[in-house]
N, C-alpha and C positions, 0 to 999 in steps of 0.2 A: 923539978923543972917541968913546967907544962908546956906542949906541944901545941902547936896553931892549928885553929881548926877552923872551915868554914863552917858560918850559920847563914841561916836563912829563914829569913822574917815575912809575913804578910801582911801587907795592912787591910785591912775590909776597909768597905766604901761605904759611908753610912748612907751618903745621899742613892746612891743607887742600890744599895741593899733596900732602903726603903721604899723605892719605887718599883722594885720587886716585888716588897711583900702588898704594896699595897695593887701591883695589879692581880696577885694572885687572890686576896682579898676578893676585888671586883670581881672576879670569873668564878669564883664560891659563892657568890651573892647570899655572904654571910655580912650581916650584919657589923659593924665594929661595936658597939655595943653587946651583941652576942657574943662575938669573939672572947673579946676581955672579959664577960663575965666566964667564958669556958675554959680560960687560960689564968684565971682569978687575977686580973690584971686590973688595973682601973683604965677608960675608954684614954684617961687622958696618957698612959704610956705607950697606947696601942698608937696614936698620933703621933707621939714624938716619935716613934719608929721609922712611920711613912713618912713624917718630914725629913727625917735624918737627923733628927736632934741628938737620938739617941740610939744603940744598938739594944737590941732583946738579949737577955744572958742566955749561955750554950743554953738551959735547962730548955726556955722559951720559944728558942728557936726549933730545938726538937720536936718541941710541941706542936707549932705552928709547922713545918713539917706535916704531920700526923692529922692533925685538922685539915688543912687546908689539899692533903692528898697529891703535894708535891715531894719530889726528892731534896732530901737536904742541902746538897751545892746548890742547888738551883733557889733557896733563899738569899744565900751567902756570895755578894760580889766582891773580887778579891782587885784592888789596884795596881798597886806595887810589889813587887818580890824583891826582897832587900837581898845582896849577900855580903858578909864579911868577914874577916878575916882577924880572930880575936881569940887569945887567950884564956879570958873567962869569958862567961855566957850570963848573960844580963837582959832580960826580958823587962820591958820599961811599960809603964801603960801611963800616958799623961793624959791631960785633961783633953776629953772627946777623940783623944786619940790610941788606937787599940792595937798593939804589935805582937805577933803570936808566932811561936817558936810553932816555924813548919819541918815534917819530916819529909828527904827524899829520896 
């Protein structure tokens, strides 16, 4: 018999996650060409970033972190904090959409 437990989920925001990295971009006045070649990226994933098309994987973001000489929450904008109440624990990741088992 399993016992109830609460989880709690966070969605990142990609639209303002990217207008994050891409103001901290600006204030490095690093290049985005530079960048994605120092992060072996191509220019055209460092854009979907800033647009919010897409988010950078954990690796990338660490990275970009480390470059850009910010702390890591401070890439990372968080929306929603889910909680609920569930049996088993099920981490879903759909399309453009990203849910990450938080611990607290």
């Amino acid at each position: 018999m399993s016992e109830q437990v609460t989880q709690y989920y966070c969605k990142i925001d990609p639209i303002k996650t990217g207008e994050k990295i891409k103001s901290y971009i600006d204030r490095s006045n690093i290049q985005i060409k530079d960048l994605a070649r120092m992060m072996s990226v191509s220019q055209q994933a460092v854009y979907k970033w800033i647009c919010g098309e897409s988010l950078p994987s954990l690796e990338n973001i660490v990275l970009l972190s480390s470059i850009l000489n910010v702390p890591l929450d401070d890439l990372i904008v968080k929306s929603t904090i889910y909680a609920y109440e569930v049996e088993d624990i099920y981490i879903r990741e759909d399309q453009n959409e990203y849910l990450y088992k938080t611990v607290f």
